[in-house]
C-alpha positions in Angstrom: -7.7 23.7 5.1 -5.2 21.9 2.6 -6.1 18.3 3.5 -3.5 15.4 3.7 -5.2 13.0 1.9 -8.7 13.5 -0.4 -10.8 11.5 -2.7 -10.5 11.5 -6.4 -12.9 10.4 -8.4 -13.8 10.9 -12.0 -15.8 13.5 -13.5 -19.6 12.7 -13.6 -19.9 12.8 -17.7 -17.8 9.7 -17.9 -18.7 7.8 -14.3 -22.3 8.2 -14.0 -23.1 6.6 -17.3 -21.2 3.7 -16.9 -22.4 3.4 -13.2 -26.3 3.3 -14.6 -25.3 0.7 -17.1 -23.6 -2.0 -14.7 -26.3 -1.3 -11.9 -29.2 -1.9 -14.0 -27.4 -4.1 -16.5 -29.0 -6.9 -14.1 -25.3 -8.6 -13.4 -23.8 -6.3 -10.4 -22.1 -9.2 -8.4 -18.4 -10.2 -9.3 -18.8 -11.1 -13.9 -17.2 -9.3 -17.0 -16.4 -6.1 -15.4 -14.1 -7.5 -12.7 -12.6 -9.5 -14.9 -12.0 -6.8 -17.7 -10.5 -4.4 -14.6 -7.8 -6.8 -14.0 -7.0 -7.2 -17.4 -6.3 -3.5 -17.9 -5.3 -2.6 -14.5 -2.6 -5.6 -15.6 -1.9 -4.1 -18.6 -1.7 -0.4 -17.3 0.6 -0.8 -13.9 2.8 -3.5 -15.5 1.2 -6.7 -14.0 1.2 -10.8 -15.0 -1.3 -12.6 -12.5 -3.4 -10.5 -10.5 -6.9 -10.8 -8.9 -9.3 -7.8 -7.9 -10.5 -8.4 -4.6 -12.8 -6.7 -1.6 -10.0 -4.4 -0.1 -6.3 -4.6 0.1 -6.7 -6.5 3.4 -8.1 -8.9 2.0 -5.7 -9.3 -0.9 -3.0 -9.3 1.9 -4.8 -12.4 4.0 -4.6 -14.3 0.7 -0.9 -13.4 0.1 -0.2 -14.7 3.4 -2.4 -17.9 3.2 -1.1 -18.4 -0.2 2.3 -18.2 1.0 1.9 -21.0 3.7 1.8 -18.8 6.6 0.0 -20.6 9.4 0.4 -20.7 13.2 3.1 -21.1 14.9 5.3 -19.1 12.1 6.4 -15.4 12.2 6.1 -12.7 9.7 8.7 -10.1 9.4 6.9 -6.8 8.7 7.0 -2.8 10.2 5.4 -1.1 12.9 5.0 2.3 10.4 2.0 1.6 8.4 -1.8 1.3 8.6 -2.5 -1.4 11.6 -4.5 -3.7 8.9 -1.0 -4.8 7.5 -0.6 -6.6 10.8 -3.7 -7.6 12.1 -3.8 -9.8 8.5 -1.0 -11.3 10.0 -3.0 -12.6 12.8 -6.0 -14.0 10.9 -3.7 -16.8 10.2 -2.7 -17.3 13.6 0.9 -16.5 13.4 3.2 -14.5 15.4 4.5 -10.5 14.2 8.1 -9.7 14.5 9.1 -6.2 14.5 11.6 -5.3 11.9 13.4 -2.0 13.1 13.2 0.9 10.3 15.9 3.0 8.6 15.1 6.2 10.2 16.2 7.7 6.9 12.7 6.8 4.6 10.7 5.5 7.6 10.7 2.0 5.7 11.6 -1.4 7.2 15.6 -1.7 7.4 17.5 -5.2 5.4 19.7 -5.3 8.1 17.1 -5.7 11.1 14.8 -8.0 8.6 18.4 -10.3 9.0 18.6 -10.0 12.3 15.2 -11.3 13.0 15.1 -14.3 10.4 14.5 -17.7 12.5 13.8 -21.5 11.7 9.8 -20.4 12.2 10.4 -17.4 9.8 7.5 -17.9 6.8 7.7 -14.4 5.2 8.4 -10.7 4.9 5.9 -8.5 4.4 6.9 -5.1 3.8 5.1 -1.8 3.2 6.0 1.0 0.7 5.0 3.3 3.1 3.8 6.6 2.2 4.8 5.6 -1.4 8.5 5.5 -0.9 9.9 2.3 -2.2 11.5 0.0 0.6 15.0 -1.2 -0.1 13.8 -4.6 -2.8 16.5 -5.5 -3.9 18.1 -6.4 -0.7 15.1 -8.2 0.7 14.7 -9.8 -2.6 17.8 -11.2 -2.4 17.4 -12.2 1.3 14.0 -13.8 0.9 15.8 -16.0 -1.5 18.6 -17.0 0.1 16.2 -18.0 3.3 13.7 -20.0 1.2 11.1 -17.5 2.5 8.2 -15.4 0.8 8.1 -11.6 0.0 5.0 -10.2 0.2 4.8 -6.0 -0.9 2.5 -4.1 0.4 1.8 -1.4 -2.1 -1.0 0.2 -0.7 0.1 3.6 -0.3 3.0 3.1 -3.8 0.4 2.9 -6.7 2.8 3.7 -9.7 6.1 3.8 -7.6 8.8 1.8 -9.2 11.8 0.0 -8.6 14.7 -0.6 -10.5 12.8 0.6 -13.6 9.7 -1.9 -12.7 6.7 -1.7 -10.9 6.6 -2.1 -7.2 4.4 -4.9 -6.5 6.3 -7.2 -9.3 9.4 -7.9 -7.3 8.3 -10.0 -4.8 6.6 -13.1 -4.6 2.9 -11.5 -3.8 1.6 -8.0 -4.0 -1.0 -5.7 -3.1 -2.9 -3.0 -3.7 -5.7 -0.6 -2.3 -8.7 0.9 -3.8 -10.1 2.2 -0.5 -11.1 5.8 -0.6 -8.1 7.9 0.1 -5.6 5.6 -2.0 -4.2 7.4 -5.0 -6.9 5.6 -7.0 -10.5 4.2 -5.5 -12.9 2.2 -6.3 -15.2 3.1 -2.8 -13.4 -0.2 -1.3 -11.2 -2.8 -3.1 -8.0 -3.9 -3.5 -5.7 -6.5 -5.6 -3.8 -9.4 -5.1 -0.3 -10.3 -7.6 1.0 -13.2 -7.7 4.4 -14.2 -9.5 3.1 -18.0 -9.3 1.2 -18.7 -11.9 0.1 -22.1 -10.8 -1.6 -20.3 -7.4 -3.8 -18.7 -9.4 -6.9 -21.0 -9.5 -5.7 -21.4 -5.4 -6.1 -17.8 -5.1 -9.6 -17.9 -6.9 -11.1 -20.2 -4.4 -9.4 -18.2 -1.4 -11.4 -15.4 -2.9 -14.8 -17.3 -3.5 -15.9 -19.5 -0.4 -13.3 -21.8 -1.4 -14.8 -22.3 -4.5 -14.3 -21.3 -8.1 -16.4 -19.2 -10.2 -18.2 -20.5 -13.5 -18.2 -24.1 -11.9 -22.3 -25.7 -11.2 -23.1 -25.0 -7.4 -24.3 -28.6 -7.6 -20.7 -30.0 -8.8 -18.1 -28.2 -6.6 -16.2 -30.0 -4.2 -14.6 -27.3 -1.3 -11.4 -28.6 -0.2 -9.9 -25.4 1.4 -11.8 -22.8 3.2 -12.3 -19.7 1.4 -14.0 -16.0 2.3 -15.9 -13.6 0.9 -13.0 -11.4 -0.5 -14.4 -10.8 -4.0 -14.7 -7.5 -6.2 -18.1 -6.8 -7.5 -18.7 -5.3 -11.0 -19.6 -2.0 -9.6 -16.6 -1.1 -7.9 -14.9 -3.0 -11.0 -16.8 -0.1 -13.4 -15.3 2.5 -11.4 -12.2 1.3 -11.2 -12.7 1.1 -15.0 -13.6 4.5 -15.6 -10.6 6.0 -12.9 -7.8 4.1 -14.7 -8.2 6.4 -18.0 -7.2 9.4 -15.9 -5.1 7.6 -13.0 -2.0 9.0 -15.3 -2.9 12.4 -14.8 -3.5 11.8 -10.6 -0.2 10.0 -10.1 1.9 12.4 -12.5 0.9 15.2 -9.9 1.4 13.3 -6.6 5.0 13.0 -8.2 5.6 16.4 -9.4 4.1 17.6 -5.8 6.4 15.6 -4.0 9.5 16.3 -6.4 9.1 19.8 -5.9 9.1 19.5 -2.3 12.6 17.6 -2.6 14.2 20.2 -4.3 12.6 23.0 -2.1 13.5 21.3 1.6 17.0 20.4 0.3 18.2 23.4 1.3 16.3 25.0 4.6 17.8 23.9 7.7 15.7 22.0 10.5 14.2 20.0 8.2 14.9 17.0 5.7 12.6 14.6 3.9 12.1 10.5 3.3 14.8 9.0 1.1 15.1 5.5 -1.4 18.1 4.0 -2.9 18.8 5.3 -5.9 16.8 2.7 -7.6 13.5 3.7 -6.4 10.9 6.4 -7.8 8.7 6.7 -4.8 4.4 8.3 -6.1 4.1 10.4 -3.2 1.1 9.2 -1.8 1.7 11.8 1.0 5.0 13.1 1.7 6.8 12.3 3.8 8.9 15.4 5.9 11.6 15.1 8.3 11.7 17.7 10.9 14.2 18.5 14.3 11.0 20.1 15.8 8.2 18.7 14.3 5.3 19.5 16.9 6.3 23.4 16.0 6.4 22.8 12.1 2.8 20.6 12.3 1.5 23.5 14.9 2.3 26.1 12.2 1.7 24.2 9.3 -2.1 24.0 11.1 -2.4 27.7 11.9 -1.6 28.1 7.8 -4.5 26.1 6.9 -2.8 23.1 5.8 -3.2 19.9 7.6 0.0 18.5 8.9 0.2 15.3 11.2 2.2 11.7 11.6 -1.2 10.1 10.4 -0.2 6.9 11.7 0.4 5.6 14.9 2.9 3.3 15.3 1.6 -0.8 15.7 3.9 -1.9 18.0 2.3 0.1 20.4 -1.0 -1.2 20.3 -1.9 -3.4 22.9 -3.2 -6.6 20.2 0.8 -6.9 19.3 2.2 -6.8 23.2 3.7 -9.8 22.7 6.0 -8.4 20.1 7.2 -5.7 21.9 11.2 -4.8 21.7 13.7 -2.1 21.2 13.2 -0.1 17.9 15.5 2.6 17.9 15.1 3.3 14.2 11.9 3.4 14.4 12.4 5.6 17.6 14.3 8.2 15.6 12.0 7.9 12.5 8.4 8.4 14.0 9.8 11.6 16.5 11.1 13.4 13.1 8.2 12.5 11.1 5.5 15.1 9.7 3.3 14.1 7.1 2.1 16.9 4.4 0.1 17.5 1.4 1.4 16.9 -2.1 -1.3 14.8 -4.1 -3.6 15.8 -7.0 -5.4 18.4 -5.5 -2.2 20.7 -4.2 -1.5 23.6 -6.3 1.2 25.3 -7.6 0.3 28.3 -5.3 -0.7 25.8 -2.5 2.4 23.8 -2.5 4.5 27.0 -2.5 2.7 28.7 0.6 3.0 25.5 2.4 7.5 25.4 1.4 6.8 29.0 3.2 5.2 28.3 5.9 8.1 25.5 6.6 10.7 28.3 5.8 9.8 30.7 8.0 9.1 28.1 10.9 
């Protein structure tokens, strides 16, 4: 079976040395090596202010903490992503609102974010879902004119861009995964952006207990409560080590997934995700668009290639009830949808048997 998603990690001869170094260099907590993976995780994917953290979750409860969300307010995020998006929303007791999606990319809709904007409205978080960029300019722009925060979640978008820049530097916060299936892992991580530079030491403390690093347990003073949302220098090392090949992964994911384009432009029944011009989505999976899709994922299967929606839609989950409402876009979206696989480990062979497959079905 062609899986969906699978781990890449790098070969042994460059990750197993460095692993015995860190993890018997007596100094495995979060030191040098977390701080030297920002710095060239920064420096490789475009970044000013950013802080490695535990997983992307994590980095998504600061953004929204950091941002002032607290309860009583409402976030303005998507139904079509991983459910940990959301439930971050509730750790700081506010309220989700549903924004409907454009049933053309699967990715929160401008329009609907508008619609839902209120006097208790404290941020938009939207999700580069599958690694198709979501319309940023025009939430950008929106977020601005309502005095509210943009967060990006660019856990499935490592090295998608926008507007010739990376995702995850247009809005206020950002963040990233490193959990096992992501384009790039670290076993679990993730990383918090920040365009605030004065947040920063904020953001530290969030990370730490509410206190900073380097400073004599004896002579902190806590003042804001903090969690245990650091990176430790292991993960940090293999983070390290993946980012001299992460070129090579994503460069595939996006060949994969252009190839698909220009394949499933033309066979009728089915149609893929699409961005404004201005977006070059990484593929994390693609993203397929199909009039029967149970028949396409039932022969897809058959084939040996795993084919499914993945995700289940959050609005249906019992934890968000009271958010419930019409989403039509999201209606016509999720019945089309039929995720497929186009990252590293897809052939040339593979991905055309699987265009075949479709064809014929």
């Amino acid at each position: 079976m062609i899986p969906i998603v699978k781990v890449a990690m790098p070969a042994k001869s460059a990750l197993m040395p460095a692993l015995e170094e860190v993890l018997y260099s007596g100094m495995i907590a979060e030191g040098e090596a977390v701080y030297r993976f920002e710095s060239e995780f920064n420096q490789k994917f475009g970044l000013k202010h950013s802080l490695a953290m535990s997983s992307g979750t994590g980095a998504l409860h600061a953004a929204l903490t950091l941002a002032g969300v607290g309860p009583g307010d409402e976030v303005i995020s998507t139904p079509m992503t991983a459910e940990p998006t959301n439930t971050s929303i509730l750790y700081n007791g506010a309220t989700v609102v549903w924004a409907d999606l454009d049933p053309l990319s699967g990715n929160m809709c401008p329009e609907s974010v508008r619609q839902c904007i209120t006097s208790r409205t404290k941020a938009i978080l939207c999700v580069h879902y599958a690694g198709y960029p979501v319309r940023l300019a025009e939430l950008k722009r929106l977020a601005d004119e309502c005095g509210i925060a943009l967060i990006e979640d660019c856990a499935h978008a490592l090295g998608a861009r926008y507007q010739g820049r990376p995702i995850g530097t247009i809005g206020h916060y950002g963040i990233y995964s490193f959990q096992a299936i992501k384009h790039m892992t670290t076993v679990d991580g993730g990383l918090l952006t920040l365009s605030d530079e004065s947040q920063l030491q904020a953001a530290k403390k969030f990370r730490w207990f509410g206190m900073l690093k380097g400073v004599p347990r004896t002579e902190v003073d806590i003042t804001s409560v903090g969690y245990k949302y650091n990176m430790n220098n292991v993960s940090a090392t293999i983070g390290l080590v993946q980012l001299q090949n992460i070129s090579a992964v994503l460069d595939r994911h996006i060949e994969n997934g252009q190839y698909f384009d220009a394949q499933f432009e033309s066979i009728a029944g089915v149609d893929f995700a699409r961005c404004d011009a201005a977006a070059r989505p990484s593929y994390w999976i693609y993203t397929l668009l199909c009039d029967d899709s149970a028949s396409v994922e039932k022969a897809l299967n058959a084939a040996g290639i795993a084919a499914s929606k993945l995700h289940r839609p959050n609005s249906l989950h019992t934890i968000f009830a009271d958010s419930r409402r019409e989403l039509p876009g999201l209606d016509t979206f999720y019945k089309r949808l039929l995720h497929i696989p186009c990252g590293w480990w897809v052939s040339d062979e593979d991905r055309a048997r699987i265009v075949e497959v479709i064809r014929k079905g």
